[in-house]
C-alpha distance (Angstrom), angle and dihedral (degrees) to the residues before:
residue distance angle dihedral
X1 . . .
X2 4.05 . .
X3 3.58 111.5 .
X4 3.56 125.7 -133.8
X5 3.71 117.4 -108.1
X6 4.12 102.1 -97.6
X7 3.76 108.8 -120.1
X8 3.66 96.4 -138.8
X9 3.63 123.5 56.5
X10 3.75 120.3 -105.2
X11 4.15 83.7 -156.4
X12 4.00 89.4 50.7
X13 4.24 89.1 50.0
X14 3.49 93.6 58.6
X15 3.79 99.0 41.9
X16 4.01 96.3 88.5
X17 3.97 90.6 55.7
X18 3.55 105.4 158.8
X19 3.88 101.6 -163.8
X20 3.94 116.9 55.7
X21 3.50 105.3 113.1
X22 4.18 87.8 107.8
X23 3.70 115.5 82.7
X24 3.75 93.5 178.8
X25 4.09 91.5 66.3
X26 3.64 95.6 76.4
X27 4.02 123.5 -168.0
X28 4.02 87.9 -90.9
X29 3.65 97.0 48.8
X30 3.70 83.3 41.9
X31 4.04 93.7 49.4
X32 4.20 85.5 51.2
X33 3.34 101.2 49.9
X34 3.97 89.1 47.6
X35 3.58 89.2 44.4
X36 3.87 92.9 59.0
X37 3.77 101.5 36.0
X38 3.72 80.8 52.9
X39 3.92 92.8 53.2
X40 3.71 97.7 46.1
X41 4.11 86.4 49.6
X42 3.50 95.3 60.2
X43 3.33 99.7 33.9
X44 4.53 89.2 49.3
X45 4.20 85.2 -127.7
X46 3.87 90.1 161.5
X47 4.21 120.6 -143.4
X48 3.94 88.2 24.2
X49 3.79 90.4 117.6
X50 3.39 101.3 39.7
X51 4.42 83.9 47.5
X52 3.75 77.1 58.4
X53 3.72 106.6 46.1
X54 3.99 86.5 50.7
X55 3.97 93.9 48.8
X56 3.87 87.1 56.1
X57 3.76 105.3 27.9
X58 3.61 89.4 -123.0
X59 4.09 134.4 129.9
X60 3.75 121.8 -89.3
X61 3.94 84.0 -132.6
X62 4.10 85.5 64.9
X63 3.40 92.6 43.9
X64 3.96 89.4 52.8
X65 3.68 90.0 44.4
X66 3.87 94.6 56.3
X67 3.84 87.5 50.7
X68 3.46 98.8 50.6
X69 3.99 88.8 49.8
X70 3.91 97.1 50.1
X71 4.06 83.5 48.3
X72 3.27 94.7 56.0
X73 3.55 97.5 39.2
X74 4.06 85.0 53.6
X75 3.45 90.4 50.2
X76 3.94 97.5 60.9
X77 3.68 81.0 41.7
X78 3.92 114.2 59.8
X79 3.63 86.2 19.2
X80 4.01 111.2 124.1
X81 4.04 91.8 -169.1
X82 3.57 111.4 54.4
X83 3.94 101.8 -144.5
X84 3.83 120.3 -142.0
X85 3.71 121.3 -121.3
X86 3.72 94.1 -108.1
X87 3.52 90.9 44.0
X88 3.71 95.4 58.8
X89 4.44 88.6 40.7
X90 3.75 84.6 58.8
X91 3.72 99.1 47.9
X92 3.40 85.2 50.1
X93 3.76 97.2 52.0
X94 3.69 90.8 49.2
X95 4.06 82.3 57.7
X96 3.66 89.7 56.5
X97 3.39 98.1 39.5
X98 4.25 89.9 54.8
X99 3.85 85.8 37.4
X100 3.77 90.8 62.9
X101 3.76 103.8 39.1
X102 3.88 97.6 46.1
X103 4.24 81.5 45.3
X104 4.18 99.4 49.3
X105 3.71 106.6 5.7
X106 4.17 91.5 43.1
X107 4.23 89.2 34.0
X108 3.93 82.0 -138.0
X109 4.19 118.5 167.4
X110 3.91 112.9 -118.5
X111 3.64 87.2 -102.8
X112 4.04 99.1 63.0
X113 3.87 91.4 39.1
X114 3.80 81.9 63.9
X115 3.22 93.4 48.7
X116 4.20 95.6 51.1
X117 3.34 93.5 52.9
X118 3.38 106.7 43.7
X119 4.02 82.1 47.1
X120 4.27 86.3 59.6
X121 3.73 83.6 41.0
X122 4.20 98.8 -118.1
X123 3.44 133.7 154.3
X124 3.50 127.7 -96.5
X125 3.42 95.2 40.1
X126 3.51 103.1 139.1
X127 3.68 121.2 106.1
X128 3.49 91.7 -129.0
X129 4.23 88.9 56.4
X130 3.23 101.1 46.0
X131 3.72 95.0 48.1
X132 3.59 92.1 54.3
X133 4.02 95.3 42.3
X134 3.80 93.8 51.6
X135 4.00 88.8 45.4
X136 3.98 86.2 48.9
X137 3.98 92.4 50.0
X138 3.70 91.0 48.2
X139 3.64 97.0 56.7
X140 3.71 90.4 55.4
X141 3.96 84.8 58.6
X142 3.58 126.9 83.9
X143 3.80 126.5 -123.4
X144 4.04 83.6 -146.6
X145 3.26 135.9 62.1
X146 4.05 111.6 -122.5
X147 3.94 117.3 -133.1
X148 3.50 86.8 -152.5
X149 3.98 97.1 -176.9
X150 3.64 120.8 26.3
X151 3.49 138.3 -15.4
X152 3.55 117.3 -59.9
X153 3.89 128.6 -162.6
X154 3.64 126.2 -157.2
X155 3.94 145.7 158.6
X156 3.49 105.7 -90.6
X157 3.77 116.0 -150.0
X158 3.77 107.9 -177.3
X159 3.83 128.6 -177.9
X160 4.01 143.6 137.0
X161 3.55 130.4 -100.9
X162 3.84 122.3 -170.9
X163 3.77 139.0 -134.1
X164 3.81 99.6 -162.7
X165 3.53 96.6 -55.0
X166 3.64 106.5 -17.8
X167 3.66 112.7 103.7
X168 4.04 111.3 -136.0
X169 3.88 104.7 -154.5
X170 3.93 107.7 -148.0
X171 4.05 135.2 -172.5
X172 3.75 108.6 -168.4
X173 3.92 120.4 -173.1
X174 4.50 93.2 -131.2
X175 3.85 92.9 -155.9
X176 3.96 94.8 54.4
X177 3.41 96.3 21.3
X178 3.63 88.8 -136.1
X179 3.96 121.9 148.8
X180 3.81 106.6 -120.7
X181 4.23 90.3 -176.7
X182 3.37 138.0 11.7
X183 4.04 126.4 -172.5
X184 3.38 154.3 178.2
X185 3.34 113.2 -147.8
X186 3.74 132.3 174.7
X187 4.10 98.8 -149.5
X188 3.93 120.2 19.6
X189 3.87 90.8 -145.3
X190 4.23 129.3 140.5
X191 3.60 92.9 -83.3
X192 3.64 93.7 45.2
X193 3.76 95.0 60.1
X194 4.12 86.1 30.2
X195 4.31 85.8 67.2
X196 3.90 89.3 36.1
X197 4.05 88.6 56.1
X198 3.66 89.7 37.7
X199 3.97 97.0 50.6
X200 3.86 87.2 51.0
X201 3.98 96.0 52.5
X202 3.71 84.4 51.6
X203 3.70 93.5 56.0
X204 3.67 89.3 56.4
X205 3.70 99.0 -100.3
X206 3.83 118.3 132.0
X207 3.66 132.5 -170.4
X208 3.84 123.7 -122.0
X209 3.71 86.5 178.8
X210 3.89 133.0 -13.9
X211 3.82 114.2 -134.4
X212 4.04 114.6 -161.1
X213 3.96 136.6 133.6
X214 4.04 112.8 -103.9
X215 4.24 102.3 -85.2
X216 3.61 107.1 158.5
X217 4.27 96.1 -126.7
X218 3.95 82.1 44.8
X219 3.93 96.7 57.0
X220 3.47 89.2 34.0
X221 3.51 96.5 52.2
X222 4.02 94.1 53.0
X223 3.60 91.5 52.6
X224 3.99 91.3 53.5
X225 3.61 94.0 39.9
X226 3.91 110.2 23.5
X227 3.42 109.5 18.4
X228 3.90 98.8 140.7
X229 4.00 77.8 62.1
X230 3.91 120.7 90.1
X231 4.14 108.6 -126.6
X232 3.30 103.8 -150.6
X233 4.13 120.1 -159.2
X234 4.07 118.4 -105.9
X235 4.20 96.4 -109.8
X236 3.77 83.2 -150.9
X237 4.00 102.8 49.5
X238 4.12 82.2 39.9
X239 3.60 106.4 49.4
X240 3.90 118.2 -1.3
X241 4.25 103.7 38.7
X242 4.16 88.0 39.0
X243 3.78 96.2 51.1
X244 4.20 102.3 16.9
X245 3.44 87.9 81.0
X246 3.51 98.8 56.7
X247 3.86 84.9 57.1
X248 3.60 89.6 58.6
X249 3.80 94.5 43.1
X250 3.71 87.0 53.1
X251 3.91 101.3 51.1
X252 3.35 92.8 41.4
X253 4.55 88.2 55.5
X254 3.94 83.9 49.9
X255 4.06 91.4 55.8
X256 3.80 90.2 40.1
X257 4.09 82.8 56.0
X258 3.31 94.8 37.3
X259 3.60 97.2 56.5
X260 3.93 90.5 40.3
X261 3.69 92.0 54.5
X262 3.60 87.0 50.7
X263 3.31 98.4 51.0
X264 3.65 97.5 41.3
X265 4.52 87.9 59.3
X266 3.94 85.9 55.6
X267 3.59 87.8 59.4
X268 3.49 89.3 48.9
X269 3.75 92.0 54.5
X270 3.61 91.7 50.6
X271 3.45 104.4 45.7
X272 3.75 116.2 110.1
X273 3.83 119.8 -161.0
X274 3.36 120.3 50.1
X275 3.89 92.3 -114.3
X276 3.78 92.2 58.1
X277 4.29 86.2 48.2
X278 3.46 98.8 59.0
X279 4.01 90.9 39.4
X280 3.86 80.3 51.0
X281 3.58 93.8 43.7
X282 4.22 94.8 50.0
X283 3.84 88.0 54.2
X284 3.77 90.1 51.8
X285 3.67 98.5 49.8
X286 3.63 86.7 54.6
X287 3.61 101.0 48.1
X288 3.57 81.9 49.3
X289 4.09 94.9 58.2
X290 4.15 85.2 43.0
X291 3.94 92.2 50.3
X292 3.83 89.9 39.9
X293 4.26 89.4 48.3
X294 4.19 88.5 47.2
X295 3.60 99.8 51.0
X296 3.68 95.3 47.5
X297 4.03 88.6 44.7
X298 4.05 90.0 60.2
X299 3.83 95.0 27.8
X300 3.73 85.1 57.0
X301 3.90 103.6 44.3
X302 4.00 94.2 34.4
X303 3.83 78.8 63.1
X304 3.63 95.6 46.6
X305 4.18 92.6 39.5
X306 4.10 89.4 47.0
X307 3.79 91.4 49.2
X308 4.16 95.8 50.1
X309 3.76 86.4 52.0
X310 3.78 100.5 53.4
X311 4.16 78.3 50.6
X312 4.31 82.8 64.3
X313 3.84 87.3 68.0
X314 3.85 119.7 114.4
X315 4.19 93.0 -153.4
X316 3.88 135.7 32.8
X317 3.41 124.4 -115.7
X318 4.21 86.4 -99.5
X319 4.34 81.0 55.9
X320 3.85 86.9 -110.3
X321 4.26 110.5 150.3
X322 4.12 102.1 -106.9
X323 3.69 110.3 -136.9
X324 4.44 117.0 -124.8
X325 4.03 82.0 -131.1
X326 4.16 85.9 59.5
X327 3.95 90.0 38.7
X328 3.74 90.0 50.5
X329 3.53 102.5 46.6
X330 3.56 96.0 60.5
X331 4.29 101.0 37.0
X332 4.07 79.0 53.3
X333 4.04 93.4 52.7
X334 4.12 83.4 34.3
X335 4.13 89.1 58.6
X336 3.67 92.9 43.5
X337 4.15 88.1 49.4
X338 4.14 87.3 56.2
X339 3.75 89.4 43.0
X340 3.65 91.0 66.9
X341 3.74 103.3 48.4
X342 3.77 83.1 85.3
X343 3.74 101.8 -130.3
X344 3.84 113.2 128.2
X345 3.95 105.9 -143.0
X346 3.60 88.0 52.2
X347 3.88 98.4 46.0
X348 4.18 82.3 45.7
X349 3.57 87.5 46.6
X350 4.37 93.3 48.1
X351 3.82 83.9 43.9
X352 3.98 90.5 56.2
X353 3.62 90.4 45.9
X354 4.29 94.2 50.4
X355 3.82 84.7 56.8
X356 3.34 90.1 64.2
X357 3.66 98.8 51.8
X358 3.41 105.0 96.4
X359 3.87 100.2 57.6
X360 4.17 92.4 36.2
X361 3.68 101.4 86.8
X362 3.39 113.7 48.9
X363 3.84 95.3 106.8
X364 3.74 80.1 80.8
X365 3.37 91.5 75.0
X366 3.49 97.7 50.6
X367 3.22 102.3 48.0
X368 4.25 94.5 51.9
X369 4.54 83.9 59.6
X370 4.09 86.3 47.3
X371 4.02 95.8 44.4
X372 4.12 85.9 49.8
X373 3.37 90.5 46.7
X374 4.08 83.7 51.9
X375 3.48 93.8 51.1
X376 3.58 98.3 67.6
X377 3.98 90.2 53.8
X378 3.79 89.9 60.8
X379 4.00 151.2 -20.8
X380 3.96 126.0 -52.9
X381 3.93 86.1 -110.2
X382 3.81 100.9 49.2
X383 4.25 84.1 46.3
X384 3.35 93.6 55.9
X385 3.56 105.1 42.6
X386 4.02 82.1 56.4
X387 3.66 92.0 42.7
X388 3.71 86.4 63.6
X389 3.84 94.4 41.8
X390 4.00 93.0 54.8
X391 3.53 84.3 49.8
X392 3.73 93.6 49.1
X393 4.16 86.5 50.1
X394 3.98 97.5 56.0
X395 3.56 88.2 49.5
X396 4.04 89.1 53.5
X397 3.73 80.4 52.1
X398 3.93 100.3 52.2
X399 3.52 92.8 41.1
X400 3.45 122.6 111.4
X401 3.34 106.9 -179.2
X402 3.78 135.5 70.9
X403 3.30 105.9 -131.2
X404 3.88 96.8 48.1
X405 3.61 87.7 38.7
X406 4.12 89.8 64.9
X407 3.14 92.2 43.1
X408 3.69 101.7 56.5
X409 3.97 89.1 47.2
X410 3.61 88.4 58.3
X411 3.72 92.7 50.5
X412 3.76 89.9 48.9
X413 3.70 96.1 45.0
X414 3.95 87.7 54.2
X415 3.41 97.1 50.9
X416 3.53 89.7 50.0
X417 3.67 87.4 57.6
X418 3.63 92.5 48.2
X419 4.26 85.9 53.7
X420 3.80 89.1 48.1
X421 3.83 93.3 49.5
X422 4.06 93.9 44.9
X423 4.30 84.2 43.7
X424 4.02 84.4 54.4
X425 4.12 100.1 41.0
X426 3.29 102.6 16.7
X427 3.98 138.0 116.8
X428 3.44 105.0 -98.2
X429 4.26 107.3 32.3
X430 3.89 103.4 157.0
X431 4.19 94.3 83.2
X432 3.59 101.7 46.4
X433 3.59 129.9 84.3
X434 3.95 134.8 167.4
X435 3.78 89.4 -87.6
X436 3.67 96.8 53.2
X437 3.95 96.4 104.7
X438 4.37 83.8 68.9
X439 3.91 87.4 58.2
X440 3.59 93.9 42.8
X441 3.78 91.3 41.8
X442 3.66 98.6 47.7
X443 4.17 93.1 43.9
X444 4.15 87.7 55.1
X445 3.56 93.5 37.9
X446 4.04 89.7 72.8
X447 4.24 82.0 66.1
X448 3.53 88.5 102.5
X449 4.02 114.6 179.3
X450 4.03 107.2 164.5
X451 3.77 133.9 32.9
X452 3.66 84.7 -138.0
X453 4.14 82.0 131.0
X454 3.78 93.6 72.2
X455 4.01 84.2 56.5
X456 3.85 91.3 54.3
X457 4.25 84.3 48.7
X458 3.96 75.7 53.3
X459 3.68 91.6 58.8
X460 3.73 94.5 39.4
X461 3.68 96.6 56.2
X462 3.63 107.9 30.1
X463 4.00 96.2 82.1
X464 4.13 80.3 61.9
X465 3.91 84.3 50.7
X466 3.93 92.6 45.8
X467 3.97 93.0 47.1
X468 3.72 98.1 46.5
X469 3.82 88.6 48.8
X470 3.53 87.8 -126.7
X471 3.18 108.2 -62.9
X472 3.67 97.5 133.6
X473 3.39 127.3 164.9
X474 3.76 135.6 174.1
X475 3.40 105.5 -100.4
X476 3.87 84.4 56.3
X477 4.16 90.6 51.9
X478 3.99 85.5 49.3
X479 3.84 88.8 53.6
X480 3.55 93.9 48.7
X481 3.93 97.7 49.7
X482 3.77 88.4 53.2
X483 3.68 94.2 51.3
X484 3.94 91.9 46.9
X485 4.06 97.3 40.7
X486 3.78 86.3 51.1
X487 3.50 104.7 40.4
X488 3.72 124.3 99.0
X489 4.32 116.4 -122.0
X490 3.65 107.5 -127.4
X491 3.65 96.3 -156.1
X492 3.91 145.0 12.5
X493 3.78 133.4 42.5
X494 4.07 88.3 -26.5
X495 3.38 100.0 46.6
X496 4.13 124.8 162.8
X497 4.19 80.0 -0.1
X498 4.35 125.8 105.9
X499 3.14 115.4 -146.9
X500 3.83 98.6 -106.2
X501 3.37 90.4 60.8
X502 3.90 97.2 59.7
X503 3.46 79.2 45.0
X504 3.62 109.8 45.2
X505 4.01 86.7 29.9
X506 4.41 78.0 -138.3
X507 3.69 120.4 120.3
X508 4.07 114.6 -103.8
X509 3.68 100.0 -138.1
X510 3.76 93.2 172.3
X511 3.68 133.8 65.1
X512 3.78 120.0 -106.2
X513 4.06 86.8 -107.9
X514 3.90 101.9 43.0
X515 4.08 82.2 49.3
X516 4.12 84.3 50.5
X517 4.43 87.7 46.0
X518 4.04 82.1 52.7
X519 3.70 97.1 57.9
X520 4.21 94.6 40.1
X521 3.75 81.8 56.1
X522 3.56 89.8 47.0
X523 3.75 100.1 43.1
X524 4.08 117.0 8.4
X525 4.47 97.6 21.6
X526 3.73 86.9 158.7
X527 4.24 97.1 66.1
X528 4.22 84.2 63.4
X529 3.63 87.8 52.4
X530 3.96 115.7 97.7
């Protein structure tokens, strides 16, 4: 059979050869070790290539290369159908495209994304392939987001994540939930976070507030960077994670003494002589006193722990804006309250939390500009009737159990009603309209109190983490900030939206990977051709 003239030139495809600086490998020895790296490829005979690379004192990334030449070189050889260029770009594209979506969409290791796609029979399939095309496409990402137009201002909520030991330092934007930067740092240190502030002014990002827990590089890496910027105090790292696990600590004592005192009345019961009773009987009485002491302990400080938290919330139950003066007043006479029970991890715990104090409340502030800003929209009634519903919704959102779950979507809902009614009969009707509750909604949502965000980005990302061992590095974080600011929530409060677009506030029209195809056209064209 008479081939088709090739339309590329076999001359040209060899012209960027990166590895001729050795005279002694000549073509033949060349052709051989090709010829077996090849063979032990497609037949999976594992440490061929690095055999190969030690016979020769060359790289494995030469040996590869040889490989992949003689392949295609095969390929145009034995092939009976002579594919075009562009048919051979788009079967490689499709590749991609199923090497990125069974990688970030299916959270699949390198291993089993090999495995797929050698299963549906596509290129690339080799470990070695798709571990260098995914590290290729990352480095054409950025670990920032770009303000590309103007200057935008945000809530910054800022905080590390780990992989084994190496801290991750993260900026998330709460209200989208998009990441704004993602890095790999080796230390987590002042002037780590000082560039990491830095890089994001540069973008064009600006910080209204910055919302983070009290790390020392953190703090000190707002003051160096963004020190015109209030920090204000995660409410969860201050208040709830440093003294919520006393309240479990405590209720779990008062079962331990409850079940001891129980126990210790059975023996009673069952004790036969009289000398074994009253033995029986002075045990009891003092598991008694214990049980008696325990209960009180976490009846008394669940009180005390319940009553600071309720102080966290922006509105009253009437949907009136609290004041930080009213909200410190009582944490301050709360701390002093669990000072005096006279236990010491709880009075070092209270003692933790007063230190935190000063920068804790500043949320307050916030939120009185935003409810202003409200109160042009619509009447005082119809505000706070959805003053109280937002409230109602985060607390759907924290909750972790059912039952207070339903409960505090029924609350929302019926304030909600309550807004709608006051919107319909109220004083002032011209503003509102049935969609009100979004602009109300997305105006409070900027009151931002806890970078408890950045620990849902925790949860997001760590299966990517667990599944590359990890062995993460920052083209991979690039890669999967672009798939998550791009890709479309299929349920809860962001539902059918990306990120960028809550964001942005422009429609995504694209997919996450036809938007990643753009910028490899853009930047890298040559890694989509075949």
């Amino acid at each position: 059979m008479k081939l088709a003239a090739p339309e590329f030139s076999l001359d040209e495809s060899f012209e960027r050869r990166l590895f001729t600086r050795r005279p002694d490998l000549t073509e033949a020895i060349r052709l051989t070790i090709a010829n077996d790296a090849l063979h032990a490829m497609l037949n999976n005979h594992w440490g061929t290539i690095t055999e190969l690379s030690k016979a020769y004192s060359i790289s494995r990334t030469f040996v590869y290369s040889l490989a992949k030449n003689l392949k295609s070189l095969g390929q145009y050889i034995f092939s009976d159908k002579i594919e075009s260029a562009a048919t051979l770009t788009q079967a490689r594209m499709q590749a991609i495209e199923v090497m990125l979506s069974i990688r970030l969409e299916g959270c699949s290791s390198l291993g089993s994304v090999s495995t797929i796609m050698k299963r549906q029979a596509c290129n690339l399939s080799s470990l070695g392939s798709i571990s260098q095309i995914l590290s290729r496409i990352g480095g054409l990402l950025p670990m920032t987001i770009n303000s590309e137009q103007t200057l935008q201002t945000l809530v910054f909520a800022s905080d590390e994540i780990f992989s084994k030991a190496t801290p991750i330092l993260v900026t998330v934007d709460p209200c989208s939930s998009a990441i704004l930067r993602i890095e790999l740092s080796k230390t987590r240190n002042s002037d780590d976070w000082k560039n990491h502030f830095e890089c994001l002014v540069d973008n064009g990002l600006e910080a209204i507030y910055l919302v983070s827990d009290d790390g020392v590089g953190l703090r000190a890496g707002h003051s160096a960077a963004l020190n015109h910027t209030v920090r204000q105090s995660d409410t969860y790292h201050a208040i709830a994670h440093t003294l919520g696990l006393w309240v479990e600590r405590f209720e779990k004592s008062a079962y331990k003494a409850i079940k001891e005192e129980y126990e210790r009345e059975q023996k009673v019961q069952s004790a036969k002589s009289e000398q074994a009773k009253e033995k029986q009987q002075q045990l009891y009485q003092q598991a008694q006193k214990i049980c008696v002491e325990a209960i009180r302990e976490y009846d008394d400080f669940s009180y005390l722990y319940f009553c600071l938290i309720q102080e966290l919330n922006v509105f009253d139950n009437e949907g009136n804006l609290r004041t930080k003066q009213q909200a410190k007043g009582v944490i301050e006479v709360g701390l002093e309250l669990i000072e005096e029970l006279n236990n010491k991890g709880t009075r070092k715990a209270a003692q933790k939390v007063r230190r935190t104090l000063p920068d804790l409340f500043h949320y307050f502030d916030i939120a009185e500009g935003i409810v202003n800003d409200c109160k042009r929209l619509v009447d005082e009634d119809t505000l706070k009737a959805y003053c109280i519903a937002w409230q109602w919704g985060k607390a759907v959102r924290k909750a972790k159990k059912s039952a207070r779950k339903h409960n505090a979507k029924q609350q929302e809902q019926s304030c909600i009603e309550i807004a709608q009614w006051w919107g319909n009969n109220g004083v002032d009707q011209s503003n509102w309209h049935p969609y009100m509750q979004k602009v109300i909604y997305a105006k409070l949502d900027k009151i931002v109190q806890s970078s408890a965000l950045v620990e849902c980005i925790n949860s997001i990302i760590r299966p990517y983490f667990n599944t590359s061992k990890n062995q993460i590095s920052q083209e991979q974080l690039n890669l999967i900030m672009h798939y998550h600011n791009h890709r479309r929530y299929l349920a809860g409060v962001r539902k059918n939206k990306t990120p960028m677009e809550i964001l942005t506030g422009e429609d995504q029209s694209k997919d996450w990977i036809e938007i990643i195809f753009d910028i490899i056209g853009e930047k890298d064209p040559e890694l989509l051709v075949a």
